[in-house]
N, C-alpha and C positions, 0 to 999 in steps of 0.2 A: 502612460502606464504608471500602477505605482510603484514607489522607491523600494519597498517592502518584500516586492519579488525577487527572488535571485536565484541564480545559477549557481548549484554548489555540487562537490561529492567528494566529501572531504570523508573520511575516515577516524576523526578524534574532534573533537569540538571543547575549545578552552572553554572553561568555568569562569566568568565575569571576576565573581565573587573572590574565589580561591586562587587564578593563576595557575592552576593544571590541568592536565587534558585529562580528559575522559576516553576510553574506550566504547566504540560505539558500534553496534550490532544490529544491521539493517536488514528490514523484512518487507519484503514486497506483496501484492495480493492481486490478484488477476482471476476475472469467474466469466459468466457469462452477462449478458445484457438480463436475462429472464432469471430468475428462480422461481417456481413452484411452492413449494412448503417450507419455508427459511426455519421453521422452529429448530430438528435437531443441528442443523448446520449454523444455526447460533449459540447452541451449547457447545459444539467442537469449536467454533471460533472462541469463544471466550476463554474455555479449558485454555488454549492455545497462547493468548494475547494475554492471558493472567501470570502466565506460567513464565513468559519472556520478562515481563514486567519484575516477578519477583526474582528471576535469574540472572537477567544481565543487564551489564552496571547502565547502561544508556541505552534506549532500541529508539531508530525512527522506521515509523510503520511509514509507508509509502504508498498511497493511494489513488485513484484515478477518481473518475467520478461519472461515469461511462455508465453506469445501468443500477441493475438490482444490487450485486455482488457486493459493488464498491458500496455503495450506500449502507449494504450491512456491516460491511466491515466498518467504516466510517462509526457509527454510533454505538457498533460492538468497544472498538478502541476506547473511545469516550466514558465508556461505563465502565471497564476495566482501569481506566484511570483515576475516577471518582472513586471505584472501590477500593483498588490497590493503593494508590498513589500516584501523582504525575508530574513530581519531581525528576523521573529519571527516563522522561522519552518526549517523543513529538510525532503528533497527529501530522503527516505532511501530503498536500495534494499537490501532485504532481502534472502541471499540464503540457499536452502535447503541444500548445500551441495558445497566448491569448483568447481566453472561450468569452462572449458575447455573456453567457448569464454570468461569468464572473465581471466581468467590464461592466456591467450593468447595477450590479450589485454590492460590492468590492468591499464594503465595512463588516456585512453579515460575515460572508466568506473569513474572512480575517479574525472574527469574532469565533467561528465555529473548528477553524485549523489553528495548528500554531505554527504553522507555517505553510506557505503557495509556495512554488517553484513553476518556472517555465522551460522543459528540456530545452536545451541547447539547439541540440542534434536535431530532433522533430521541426521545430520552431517557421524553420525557412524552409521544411518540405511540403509537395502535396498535401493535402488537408486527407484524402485518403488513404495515404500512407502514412503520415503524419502519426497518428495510435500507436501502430506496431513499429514505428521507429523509437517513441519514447518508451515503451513496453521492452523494448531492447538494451536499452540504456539503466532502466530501472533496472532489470535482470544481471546485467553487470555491473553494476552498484550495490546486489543485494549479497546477502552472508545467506539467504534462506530466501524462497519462493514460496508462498503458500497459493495456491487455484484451487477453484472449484470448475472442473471440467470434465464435464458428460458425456460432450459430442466430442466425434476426431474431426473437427473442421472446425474455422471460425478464427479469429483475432484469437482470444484466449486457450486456444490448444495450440496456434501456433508459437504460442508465444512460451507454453510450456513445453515442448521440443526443443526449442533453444535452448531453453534452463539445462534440458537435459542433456543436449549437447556438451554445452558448456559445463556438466557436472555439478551443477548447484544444485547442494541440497534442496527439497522440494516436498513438499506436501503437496499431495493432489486431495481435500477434501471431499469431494465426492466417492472416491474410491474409500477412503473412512468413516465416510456416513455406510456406507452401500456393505463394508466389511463387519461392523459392529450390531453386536445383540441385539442395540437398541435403535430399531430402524422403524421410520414411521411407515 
């Protein structure tokens, strides 16, 4: 495996350069496998991801790479960082487990994140279960939860039941798409 993965959920991350820590504001994103019509749920996602970017001093987005959702999020973040600036966050893919197209491919990946992680927790379980244990771990590592979730069933609804449990703030985007004037 490479060197370059690691297990972290630190809470402030020292500045190389300066020798002080940073404050750091972590946002998670869980949707479903499918999306339909991504256009307005890429205009709330960026509204969103732009908005953290110029507000808090450090954010690491945390991302899976599981389906549609993540994918939009994925290059939502990216564009937001080109535009605002990205200096003061990290694209981070979070996996349940060494995945086969990363193992396979390992330079792209690294070239397209600024940082992979491998959950701890998930790592050594079931490959079934394996998802919604790092989905769990993500949700308790985050300051914020953002989902897009339609259905009440599935990996990504249960995984925003927990959030809710556990009182993390939370976005459900679909419920903002489905709420606002401007609905396709």
């Amino acid at each position: 495996m490479d060197g370059r993965i690691g297990i972290k959920a630190t809470s402030s991350r020292q500045d190389l350069n300066r020798g002080d820590f940073t404050d750091i504001y972590t946002v998670s994103f869980f949707g479903h496998r499918r999306i339909e019509n991504s256009f307005r749920l890429e205009e709330v996602l960026e509204d969103i991801i732009c908005r953290l970017l110029w507000e808090k001093e450090y954010v690491e987005f945390l991302v899976g790479r599981d389906g549609d959702f993540d994918q939009l999020v994925s290059s939502t973040v990216k564009r937001c960082k080109r535009k605002v600036g990205d200096h003061n966050s990290a694209l981070i893919w979070i996996q349940p487990y060494p995945k086969a197209e990363y193992l396979n491919d390992e330079e792209s990946f690294h070239n397209y994140y600024d940082e992979i992680e491998i959950c701890e927790t998930s790592a050594s379980a079931h490959f079934k279960a394996a998802i919604q244990i790092r989905n769990r771990s993500l949700v308790d590592r985050s300051h914020l939860a953002v989902f897009f979730v339609e259905q009440k069933h599935g990996g990504a609804y249960q995984t925003m039941r927990y959030a809710e449990k556990k009182k993390l703030p939370l976005i459900n985007l679909w419920e903002t798409i489905h709420q606002s004037p401007n609905t396709d």
